[in-house]
N, C-alpha and C positions, 0 to 999 in steps of 0.2 A: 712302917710304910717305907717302902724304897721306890728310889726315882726310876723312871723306866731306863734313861740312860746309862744304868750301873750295871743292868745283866746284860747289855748288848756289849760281844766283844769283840774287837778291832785290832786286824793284824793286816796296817796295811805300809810298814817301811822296805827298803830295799838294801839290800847291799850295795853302795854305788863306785865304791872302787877299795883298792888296798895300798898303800900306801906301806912303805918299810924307813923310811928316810924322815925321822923327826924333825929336822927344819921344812921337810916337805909340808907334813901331817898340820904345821905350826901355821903355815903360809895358807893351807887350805881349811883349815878352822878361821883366819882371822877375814877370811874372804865370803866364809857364808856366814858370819855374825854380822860383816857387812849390810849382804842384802837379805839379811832379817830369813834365811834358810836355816830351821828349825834339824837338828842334827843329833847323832849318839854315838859314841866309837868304842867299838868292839876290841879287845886287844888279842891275837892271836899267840900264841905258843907257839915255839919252835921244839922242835923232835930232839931228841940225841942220836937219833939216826941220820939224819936228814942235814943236820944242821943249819938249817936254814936261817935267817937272820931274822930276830922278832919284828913284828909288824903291826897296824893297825887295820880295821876294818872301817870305813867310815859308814854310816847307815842315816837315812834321811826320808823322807814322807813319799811313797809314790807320786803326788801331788805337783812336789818341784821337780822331779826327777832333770824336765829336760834345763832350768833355770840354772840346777846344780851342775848339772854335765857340761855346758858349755863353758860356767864358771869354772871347772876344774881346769876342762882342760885348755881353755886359754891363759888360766896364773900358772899351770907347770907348765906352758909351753913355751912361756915367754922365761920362767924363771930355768931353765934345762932338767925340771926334773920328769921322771920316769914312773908313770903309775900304771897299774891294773887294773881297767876297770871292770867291775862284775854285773851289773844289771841282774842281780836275780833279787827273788824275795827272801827275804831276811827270816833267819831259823832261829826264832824264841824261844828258848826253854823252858819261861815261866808261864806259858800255859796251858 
């Protein structure tokens, strides 16, 4: 017998910004551990084309979205860093 809550499946996080700057990524991790913002970071890959400098994806619950967003961007605002935010739904591969 299985619990009815195990075949329901739920895909509801976002990608809520990018981040390339590790004391950034550091600052913004230790600010939603703060206010208890449930989180997961994605690390992207840089091309040999492209060069681009490695980075992070930060991804978090639809839920906080807007709790997160104002927390981002008022700790980089004040600390001068630069992020991207993305607002889209987050692209899982495990399912």
């Amino acid at each position: 017998m299985q619990p009815l809550y195990t075949a329901l499946k739920v895909n509801n996080e976002i990608e809520l910004c990018e981040v390339t700057d590790m004391e950034c990524k550091q600052l913004i991790e230790r600010e939603l551990l703060k206010s208890r913002i449930s989180y997961y970071i994605r690390w992207t890959k840089s091309s040999f084309l492209h060069r681009k400098k490695a980075g992070c994806i930060i991804c978090i619950n639809e839920n906080a979205q807007e709790e997160a967003e104002e927390l981002v961007r008022r700790v980089c605002d004040e600390a001068g860093y630069t992020v991207r935010f993305l607002m889209r739904k987050s692209i899982n591969h495990y399912l």
